[in-house]
ZALUMNU-578644 format. One line per field, with one value per residue (C-alpha): x, y, z; residue in three letters; residue number from 1; chain. Coordinates in Angstrom, 3 decimals. Each point is the difference from the previous one (the first is absolute). Example, Ala and Ser with C-alpha at 12.3 -4.5 7.8 and 13.67 -1.06 7.14 Angstrom:
BEGIN
east = [12.300|1.370]
north = [-4.500|3.440]
up = [7.800|-0.660]
residuo = [ALA|SER]
num = [1|2]
cadena = [A|A]
END
This chain:
BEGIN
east = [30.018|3.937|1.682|1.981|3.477|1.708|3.657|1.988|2.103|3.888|1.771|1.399|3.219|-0.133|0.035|-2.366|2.152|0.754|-0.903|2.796|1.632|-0.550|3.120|-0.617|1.094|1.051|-2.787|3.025|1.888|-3.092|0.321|3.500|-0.283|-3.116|2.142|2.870|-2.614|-0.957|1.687|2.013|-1.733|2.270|2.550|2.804|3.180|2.428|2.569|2.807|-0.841|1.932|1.209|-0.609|1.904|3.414|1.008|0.588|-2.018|0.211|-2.793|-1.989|1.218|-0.967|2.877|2.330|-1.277|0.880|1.952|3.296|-0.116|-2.295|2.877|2.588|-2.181|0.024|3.229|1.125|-2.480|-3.737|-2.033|-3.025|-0.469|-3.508|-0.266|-1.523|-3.281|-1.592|-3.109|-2.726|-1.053|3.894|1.096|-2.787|0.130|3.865|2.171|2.474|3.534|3.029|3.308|1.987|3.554|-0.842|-3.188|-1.897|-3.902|-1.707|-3.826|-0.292|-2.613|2.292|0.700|3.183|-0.512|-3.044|1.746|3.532|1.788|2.548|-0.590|2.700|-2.478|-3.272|0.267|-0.020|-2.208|-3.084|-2.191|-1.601|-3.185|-1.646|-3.949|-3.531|-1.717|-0.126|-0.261|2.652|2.772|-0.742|0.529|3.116|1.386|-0.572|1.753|3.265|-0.360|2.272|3.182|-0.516|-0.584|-2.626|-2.521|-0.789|-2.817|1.112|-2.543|3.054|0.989|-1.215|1.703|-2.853|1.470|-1.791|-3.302|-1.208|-1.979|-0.632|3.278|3.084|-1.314|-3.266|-1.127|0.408|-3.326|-1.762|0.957|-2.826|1.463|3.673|-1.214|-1.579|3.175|1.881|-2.824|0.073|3.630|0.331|-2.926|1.770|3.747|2.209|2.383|0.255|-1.829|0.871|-1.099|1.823|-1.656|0.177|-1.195|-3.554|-0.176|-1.559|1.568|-3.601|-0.507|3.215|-0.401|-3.040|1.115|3.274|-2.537|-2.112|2.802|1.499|-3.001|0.074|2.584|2.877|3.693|1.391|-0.565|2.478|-1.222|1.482|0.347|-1.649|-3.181|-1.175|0.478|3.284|3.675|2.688|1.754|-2.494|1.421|-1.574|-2.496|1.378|-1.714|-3.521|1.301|0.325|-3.697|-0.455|3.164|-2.099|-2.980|2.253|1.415|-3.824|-0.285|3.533|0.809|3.521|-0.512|2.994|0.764|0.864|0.979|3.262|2.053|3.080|2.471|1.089|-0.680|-3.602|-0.634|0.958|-2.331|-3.184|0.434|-0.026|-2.302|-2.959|1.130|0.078|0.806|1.985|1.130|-0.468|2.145|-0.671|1.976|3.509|-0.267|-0.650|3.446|2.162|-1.598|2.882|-1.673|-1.871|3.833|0.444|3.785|-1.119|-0.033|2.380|1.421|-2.906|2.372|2.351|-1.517|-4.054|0.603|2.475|-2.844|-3.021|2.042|0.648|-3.298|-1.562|2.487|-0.949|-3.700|-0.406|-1.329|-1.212|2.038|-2.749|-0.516|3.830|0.655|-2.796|1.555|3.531|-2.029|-1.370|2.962|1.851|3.717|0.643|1.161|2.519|1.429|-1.223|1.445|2.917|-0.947|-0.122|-2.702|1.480|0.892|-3.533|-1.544|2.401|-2.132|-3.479|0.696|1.660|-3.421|-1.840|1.014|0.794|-2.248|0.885|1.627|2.888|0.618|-0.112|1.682|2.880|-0.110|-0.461|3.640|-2.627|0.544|-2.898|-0.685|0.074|-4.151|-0.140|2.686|-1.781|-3.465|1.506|1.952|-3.630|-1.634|2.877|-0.723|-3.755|0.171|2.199|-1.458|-0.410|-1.356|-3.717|-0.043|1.986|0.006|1.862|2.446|0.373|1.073|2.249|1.827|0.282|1.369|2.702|0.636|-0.587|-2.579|0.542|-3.016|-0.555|1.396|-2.664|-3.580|-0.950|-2.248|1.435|3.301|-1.084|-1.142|3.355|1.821|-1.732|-2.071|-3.688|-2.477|-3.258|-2.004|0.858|3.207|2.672|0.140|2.419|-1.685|-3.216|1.859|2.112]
north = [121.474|0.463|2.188|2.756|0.048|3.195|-0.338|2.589|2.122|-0.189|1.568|3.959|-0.122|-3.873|-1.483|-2.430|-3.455|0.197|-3.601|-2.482|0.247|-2.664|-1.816|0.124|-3.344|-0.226|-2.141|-1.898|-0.531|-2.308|-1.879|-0.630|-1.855|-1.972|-1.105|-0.833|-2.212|-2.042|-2.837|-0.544|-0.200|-2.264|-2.581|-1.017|-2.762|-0.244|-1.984|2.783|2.956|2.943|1.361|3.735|1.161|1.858|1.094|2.299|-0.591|1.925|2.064|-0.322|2.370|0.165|-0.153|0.157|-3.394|-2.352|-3.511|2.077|2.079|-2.759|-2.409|2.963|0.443|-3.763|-0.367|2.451|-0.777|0.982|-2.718|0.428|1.795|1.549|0.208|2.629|0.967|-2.288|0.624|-2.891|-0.130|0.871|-3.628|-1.757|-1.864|0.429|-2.706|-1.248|-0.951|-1.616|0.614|-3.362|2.101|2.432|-1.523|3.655|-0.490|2.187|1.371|2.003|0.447|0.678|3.607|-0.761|-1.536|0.845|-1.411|-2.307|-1.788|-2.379|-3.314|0.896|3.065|-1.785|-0.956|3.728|1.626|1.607|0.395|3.259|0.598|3.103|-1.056|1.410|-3.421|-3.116|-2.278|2.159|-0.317|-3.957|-0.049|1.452|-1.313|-3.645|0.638|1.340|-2.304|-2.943|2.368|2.320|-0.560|2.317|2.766|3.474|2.051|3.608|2.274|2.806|1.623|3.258|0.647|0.493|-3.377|-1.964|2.252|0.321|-3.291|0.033|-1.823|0.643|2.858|0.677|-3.249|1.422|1.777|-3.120|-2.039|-2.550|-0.959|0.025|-2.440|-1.863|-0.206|-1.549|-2.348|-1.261|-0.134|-1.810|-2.808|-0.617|0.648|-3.090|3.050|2.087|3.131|3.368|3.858|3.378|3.264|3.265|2.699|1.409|3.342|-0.848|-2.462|-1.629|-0.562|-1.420|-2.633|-1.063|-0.836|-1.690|-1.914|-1.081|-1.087|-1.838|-2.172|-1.179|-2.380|1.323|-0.925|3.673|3.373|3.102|3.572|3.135|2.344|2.790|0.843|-0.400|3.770|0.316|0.602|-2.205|3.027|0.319|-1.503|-3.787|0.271|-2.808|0.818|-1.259|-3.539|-1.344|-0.166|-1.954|-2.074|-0.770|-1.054|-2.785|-1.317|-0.886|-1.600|-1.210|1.554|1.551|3.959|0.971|3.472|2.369|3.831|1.262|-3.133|1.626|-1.519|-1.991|2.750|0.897|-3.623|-0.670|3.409|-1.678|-2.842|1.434|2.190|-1.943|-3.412|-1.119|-3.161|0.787|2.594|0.489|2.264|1.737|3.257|-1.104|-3.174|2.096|1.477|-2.899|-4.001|-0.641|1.709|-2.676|-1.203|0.114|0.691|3.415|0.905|-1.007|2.702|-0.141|1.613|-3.612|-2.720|0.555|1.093|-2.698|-2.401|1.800|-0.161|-3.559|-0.954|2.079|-1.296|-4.132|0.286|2.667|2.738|2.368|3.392|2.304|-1.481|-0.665|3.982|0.903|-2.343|1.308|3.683|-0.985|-1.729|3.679|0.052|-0.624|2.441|-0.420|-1.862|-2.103|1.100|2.353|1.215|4.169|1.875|0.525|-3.960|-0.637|2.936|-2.330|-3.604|2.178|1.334|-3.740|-1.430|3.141|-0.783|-3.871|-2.057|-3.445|-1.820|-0.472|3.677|0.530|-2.900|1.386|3.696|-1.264|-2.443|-3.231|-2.885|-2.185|-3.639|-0.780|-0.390|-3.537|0.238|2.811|-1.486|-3.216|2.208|1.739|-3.657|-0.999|3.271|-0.679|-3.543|0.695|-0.692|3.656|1.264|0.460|3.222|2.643|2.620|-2.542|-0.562|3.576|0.642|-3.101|1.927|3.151|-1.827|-1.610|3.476|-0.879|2.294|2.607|2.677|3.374|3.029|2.170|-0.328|3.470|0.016|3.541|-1.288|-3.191|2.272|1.695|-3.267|-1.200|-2.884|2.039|-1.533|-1.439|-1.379|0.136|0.168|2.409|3.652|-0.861|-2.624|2.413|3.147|-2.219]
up = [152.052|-0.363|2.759|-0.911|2.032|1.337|-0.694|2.354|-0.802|-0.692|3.550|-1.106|-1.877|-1.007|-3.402|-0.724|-1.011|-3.159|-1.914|-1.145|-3.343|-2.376|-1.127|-4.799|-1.105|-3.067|-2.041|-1.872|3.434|0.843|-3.542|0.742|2.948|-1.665|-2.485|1.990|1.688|-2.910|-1.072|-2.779|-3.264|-1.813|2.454|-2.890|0.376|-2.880|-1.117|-0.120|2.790|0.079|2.251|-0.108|3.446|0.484|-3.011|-2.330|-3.655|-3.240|-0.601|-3.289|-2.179|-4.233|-2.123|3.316|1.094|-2.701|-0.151|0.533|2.814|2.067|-0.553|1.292|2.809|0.919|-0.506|3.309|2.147|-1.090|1.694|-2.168|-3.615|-1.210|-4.033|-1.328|-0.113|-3.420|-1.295|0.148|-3.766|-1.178|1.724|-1.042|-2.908|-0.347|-1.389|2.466|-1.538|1.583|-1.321|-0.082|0.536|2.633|1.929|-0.800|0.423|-1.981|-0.200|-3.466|-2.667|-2.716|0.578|2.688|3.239|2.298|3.209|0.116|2.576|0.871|2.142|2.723|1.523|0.133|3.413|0.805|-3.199|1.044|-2.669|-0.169|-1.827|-1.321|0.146|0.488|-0.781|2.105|-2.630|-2.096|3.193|0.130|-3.647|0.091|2.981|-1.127|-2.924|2.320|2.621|-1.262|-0.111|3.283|3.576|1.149|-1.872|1.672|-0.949|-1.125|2.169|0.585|-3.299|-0.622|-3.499|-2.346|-2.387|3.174|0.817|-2.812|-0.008|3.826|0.467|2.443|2.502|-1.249|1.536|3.406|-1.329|-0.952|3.055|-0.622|-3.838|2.158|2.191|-2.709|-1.838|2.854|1.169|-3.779|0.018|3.814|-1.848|-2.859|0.507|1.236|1.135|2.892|-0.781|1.131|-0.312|-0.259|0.370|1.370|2.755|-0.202|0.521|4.196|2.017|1.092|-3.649|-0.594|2.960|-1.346|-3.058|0.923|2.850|-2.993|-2.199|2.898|0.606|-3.687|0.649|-1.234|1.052|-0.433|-0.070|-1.106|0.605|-1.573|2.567|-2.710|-0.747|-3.762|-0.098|1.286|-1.601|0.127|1.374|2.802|3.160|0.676|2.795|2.460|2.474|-1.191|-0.838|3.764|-0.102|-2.587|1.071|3.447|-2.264|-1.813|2.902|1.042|-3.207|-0.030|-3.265|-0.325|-1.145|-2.303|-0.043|-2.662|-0.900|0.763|0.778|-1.040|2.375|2.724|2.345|-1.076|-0.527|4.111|0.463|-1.500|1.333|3.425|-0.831|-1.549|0.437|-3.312|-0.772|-3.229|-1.669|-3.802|-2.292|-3.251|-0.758|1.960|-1.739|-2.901|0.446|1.179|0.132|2.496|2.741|0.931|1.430|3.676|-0.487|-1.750|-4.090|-2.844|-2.133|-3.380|-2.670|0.777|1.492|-0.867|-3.546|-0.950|1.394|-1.787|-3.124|0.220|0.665|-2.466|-2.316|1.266|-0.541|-2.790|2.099|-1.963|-0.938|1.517|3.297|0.539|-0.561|2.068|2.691|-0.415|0.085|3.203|2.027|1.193|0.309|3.621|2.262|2.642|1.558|-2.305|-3.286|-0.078|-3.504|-0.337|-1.179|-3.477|-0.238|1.181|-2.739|-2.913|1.271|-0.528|-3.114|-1.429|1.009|-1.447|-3.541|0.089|-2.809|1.336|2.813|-2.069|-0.199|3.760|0.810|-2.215|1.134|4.082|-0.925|1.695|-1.361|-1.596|-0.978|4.165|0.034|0.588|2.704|1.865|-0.540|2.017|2.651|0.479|0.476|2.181|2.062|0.015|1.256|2.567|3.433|1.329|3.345|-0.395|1.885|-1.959|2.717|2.398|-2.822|-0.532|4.161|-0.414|-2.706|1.578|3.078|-2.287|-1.360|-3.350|-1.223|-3.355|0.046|-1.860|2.122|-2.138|0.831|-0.501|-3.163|-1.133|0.345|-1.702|-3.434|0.261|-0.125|-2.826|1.660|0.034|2.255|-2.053|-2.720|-3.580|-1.897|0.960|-1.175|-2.647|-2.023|-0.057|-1.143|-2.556]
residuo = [UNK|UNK|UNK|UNK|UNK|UNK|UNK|UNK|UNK|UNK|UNK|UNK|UNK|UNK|UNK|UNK|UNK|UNK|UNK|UNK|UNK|UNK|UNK|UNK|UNK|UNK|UNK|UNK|UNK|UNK|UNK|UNK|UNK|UNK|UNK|UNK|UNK|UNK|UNK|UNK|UNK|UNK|UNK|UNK|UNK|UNK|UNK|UNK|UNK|UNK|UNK|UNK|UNK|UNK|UNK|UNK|UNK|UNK|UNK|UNK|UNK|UNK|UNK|UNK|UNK|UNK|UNK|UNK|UNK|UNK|UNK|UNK|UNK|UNK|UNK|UNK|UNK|UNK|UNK|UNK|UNK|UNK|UNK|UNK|UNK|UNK|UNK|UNK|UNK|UNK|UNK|UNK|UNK|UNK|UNK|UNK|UNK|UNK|UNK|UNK|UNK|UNK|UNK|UNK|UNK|UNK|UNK|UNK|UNK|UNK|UNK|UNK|UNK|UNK|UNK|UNK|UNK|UNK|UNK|UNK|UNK|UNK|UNK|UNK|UNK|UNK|UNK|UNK|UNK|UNK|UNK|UNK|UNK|UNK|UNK|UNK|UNK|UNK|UNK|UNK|UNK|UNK|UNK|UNK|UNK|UNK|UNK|UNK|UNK|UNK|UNK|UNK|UNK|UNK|UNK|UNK|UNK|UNK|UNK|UNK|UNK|UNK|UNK|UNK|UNK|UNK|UNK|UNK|UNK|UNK|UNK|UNK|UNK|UNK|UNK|UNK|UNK|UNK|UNK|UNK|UNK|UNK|UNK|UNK|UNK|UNK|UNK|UNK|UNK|UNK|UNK|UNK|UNK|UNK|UNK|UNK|UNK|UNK|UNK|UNK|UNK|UNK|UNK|UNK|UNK|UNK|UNK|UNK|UNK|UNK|UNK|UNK|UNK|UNK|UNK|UNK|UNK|UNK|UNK|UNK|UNK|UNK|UNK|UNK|UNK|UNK|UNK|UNK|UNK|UNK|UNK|UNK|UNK|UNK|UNK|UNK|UNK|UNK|UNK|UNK|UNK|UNK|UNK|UNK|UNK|UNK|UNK|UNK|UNK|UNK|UNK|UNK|UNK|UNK|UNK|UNK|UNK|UNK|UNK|UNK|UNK|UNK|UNK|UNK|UNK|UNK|UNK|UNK|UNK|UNK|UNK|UNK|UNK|UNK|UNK|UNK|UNK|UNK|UNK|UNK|UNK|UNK|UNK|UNK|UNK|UNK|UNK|UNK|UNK|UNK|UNK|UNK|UNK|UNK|UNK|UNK|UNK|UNK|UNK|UNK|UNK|UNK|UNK|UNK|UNK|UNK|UNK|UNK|UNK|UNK|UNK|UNK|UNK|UNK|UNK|UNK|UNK|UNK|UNK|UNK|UNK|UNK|UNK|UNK|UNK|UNK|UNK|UNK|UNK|UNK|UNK|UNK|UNK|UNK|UNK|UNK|UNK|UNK|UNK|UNK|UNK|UNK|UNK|UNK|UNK|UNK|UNK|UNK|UNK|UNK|UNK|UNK|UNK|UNK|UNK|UNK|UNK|UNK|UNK|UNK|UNK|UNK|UNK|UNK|UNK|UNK|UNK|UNK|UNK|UNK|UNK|UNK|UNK|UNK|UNK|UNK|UNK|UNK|UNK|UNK|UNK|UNK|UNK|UNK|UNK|UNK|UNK|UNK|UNK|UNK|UNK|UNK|UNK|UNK|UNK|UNK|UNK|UNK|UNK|UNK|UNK|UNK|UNK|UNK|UNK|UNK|UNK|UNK|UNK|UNK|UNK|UNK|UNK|UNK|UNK|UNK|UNK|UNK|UNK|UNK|UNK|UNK|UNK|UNK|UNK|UNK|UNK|UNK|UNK|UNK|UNK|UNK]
num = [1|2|3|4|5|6|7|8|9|10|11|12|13|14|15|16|17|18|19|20|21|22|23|24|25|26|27|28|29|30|31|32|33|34|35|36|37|38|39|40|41|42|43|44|45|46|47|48|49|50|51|52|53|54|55|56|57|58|59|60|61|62|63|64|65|66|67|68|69|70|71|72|73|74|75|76|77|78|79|80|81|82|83|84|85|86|87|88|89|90|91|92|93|94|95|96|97|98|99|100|101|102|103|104|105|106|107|108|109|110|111|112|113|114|115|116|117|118|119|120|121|122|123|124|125|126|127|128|129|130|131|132|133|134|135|136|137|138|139|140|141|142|143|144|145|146|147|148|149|150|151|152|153|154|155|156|157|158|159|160|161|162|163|164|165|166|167|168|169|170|171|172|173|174|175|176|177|178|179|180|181|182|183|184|185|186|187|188|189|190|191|192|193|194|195|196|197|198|199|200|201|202|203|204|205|206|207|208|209|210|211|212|213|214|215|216|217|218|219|220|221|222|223|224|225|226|227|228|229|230|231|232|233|234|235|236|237|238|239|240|241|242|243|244|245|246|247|248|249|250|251|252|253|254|255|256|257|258|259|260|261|262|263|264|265|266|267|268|269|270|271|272|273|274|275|276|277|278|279|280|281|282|283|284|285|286|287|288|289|290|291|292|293|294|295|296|297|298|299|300|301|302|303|304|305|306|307|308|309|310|311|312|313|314|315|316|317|318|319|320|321|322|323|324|325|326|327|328|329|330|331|332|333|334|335|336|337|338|339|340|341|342|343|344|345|346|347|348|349|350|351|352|353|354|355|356|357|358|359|360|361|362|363|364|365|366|367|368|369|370|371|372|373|374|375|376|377|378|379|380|381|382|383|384|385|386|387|388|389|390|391|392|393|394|395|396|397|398|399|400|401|402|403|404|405|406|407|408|409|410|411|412|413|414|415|416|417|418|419|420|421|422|423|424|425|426|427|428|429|430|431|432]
cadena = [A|A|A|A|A|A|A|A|A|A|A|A|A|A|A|A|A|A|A|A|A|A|A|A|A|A|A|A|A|A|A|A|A|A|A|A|A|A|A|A|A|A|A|A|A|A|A|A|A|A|A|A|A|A|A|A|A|A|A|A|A|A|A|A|A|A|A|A|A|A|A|A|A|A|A|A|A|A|A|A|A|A|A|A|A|A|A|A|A|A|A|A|A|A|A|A|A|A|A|A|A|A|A|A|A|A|A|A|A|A|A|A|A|A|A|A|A|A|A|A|A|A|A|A|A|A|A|A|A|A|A|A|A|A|A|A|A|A|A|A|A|A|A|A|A|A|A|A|A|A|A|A|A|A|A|A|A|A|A|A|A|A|A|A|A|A|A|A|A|A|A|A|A|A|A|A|A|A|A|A|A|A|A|A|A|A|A|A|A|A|A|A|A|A|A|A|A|A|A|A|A|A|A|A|A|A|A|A|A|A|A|A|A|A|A|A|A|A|A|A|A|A|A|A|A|A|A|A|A|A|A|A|A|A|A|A|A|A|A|A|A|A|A|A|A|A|A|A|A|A|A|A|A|A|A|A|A|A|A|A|A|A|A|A|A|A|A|A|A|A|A|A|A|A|A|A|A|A|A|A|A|A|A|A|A|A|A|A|A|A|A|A|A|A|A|A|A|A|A|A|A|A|A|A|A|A|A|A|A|A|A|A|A|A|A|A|A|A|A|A|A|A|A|A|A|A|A|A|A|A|A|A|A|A|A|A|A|A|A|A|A|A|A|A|A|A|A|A|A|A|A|A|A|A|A|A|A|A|A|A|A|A|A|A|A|A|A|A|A|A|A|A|A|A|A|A|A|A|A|A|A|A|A|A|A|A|A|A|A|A|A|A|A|A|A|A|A|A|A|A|A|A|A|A|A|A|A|A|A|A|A|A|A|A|A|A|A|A|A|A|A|A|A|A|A|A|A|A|A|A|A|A]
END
């Protein structure tokens, strides 16, 4: 028969102990750590590996991204260059052309070209595709691969072009067809396969995510320091990439980092900050390809348009994307250009109603018929042995006292000087 036992009471005026909290864990804190526990799902060699470390890259950008600007980028000092996003089914079954004169490989279907480039980048092209299909994003990428270096799967845009189909961002939502795009990719792909994508809305779910991807296999990751919901003018949120910085060094994947590189000093702050292996640019690249140059920015209205034109003029660019380019790269401010606001407000509105290359050429006084000599200075440039790590080149420079940056940073100020800040084509063409 079970004895009942007097418990005595607590002394006057003391509190019984009180029990010990327990510590939540997060549930996805614990998957984390699984996964960083497994083993790689796919161990790759190749014949060409890049090399995805110190450096700055061009961000894939639509229309922005094309042949000419990733060959302007190259040429001062971008290490790697991402085309822009391309839709599976529009590469697939595209005719690729050479052109005997210029070298130009192009993917089209008739209706203008899908996707060109020129032989001198491929060491450096990364391929992006826009894909909610395994089989689709094989497809496509074997149909690339000959004429690029890597592929990246888009899992970052949030522009509704990319959604719509469960591509770009909206795979963060899917993560199991994500994964199954990459593992497809990683089995059939004789290229080094990489990933870009952006912050979930938690950090717990972010890190599993980017533990997940990281298993797959793949050589490189970029992260967009902005949730799918964010603005472009919402600050970058650095300080939730060191995380997933830490869980690529386990892996020994480098973690590129992007949102609001927009010069050398806030490239030197997120690098000490997160410690990002790389840096990639969109919108100040947007503005001026030479600021990948660790001796600072060329003036655009001189030196980048009469290179744009020529180029354009060499491989038959067409009209539309060179005036959207020409829209895009903002007269410099100083120190960089010494042109006033009223000579700068005469360059807009030349571009605003120029109908060929021709026409700007003529109204800018910069001369043409120089495209094969600049597109052999720009292959000179790119073959030249450079040192790997930019950011070391870039302290050498200042230490020789050779450096040209912007004075203006302030994005106000930037508006006022007729070089706005973001995506799209400048006020004037719109209103024109």
């Amino acid at each position: 028969m079970p004895v009942a036992t007097i418990r005595s009471p607590s002394p006057v005026g003391s509190e019984a102990p009180s029990k010990r909290p327990r510590l939540a864990v997060d549930p996805e804190a614990n998957l984390v750590d699984e996964q960083m526990a497994l083993p790689l799902e796919y161990i790759k060699s190749y014949d060409r590996e890049l090399d995805y470390r110190n450096k700055l890259v061009l961000a894939p950008m639509v229309r922005t991204g094309t042949l000419p600007t990733r060959l302007l980028a190259l040429h001062y000092g971008a290490g790697l260059v991402w085309s822009p996003e391309v839709v599976d089914k529009a590469i697939i079954g595209s005719e690729r052309t050479v052109d005997p004169d210029t070298g130009i490989i192009t993917y089209s279907k008739g209706q203008g070209p899908i996707f060109y480039t020129h032989p001198m980048e491929k060491p450096y092209l990364i391929f992006q595709i826009g894909t909610s299909d395994p089989e689709l994003a094989v497809k496509a990428a074997q149909t690339v691969q000959q004429d690029v270096a890597g592929i990246d799967l888009n899992c970052g845009c949030p522009k509704p072009f990319s959604t719509h189909s469960g591509m770009g961002a909206a795979l963060l939502s899917t993560p199991d067809i994500l994964l199954n795009i990459l593992r497809a990719l990683l089995d059939a792909i004789p290229l080094p396969i990489s990933c870009k994508i952006r912050l979930l809305p938690t950090q717990p779910s972010t890190l599993l995510i980017a533990s997940r991807i990281l298993r797959t296999g793949i050589r490189n990751l970029t992260v967009h320091c902005r949730t799918r919901d964010m603005r472009s003018s919402e600050p970058a949120i650095w300080d939730r990439l060191s995380d997933i910085v830490q869980l690529g060094k386990q892996r020994g994947v480098p973690i590129i980092c992007n949102g609001d590189g927009d010069g050398w000093a806030n490239w030197e702050s997120i690098r000490n900050k997160t410690g990002a292996d790389s840096v990639m640019l969109a919108r100040a690249a947007e503005r001026n390809p030479s600021v990948f140059s660790p001796t600072g920015q060329v003036d655009t209205t001189t030196e980048i348009f009469s290179r744009l034109l020529n180029i354009a003029q060499r491989i038959d660019n067409p009209w539309g994307n060179t005036k959207f380019l020409l829209n895009q790269f903002k007269p410099s401010p100083p120190p960089i250009s010494s042109k006033s606001k009223a000579e700068k407000k005469v360059v807009i509105e030349a571009i605003a109603r120029a109908k060929s290359v021709e026409e700007i050429a003529e109204k800018l006084q910069i001369q043409l018929g120089r495209g094969e000599e600049v597109m052999r200075d720009i292959e000179a440039r790119i073959r030249e042995k450079r040192d790997p790590d930019m950011f070391a080149e870039r302290k050498q420079a200042e230490a020789d006292g050779v450096t040209a940056d912007p004075i203006v940073n302030d994005i106000s100020l930037q508006h006022a000087d007729g070089f706005e800040v973001g995506v799209g084509q400048a006020a004037i063409e719109r209103s024109s």
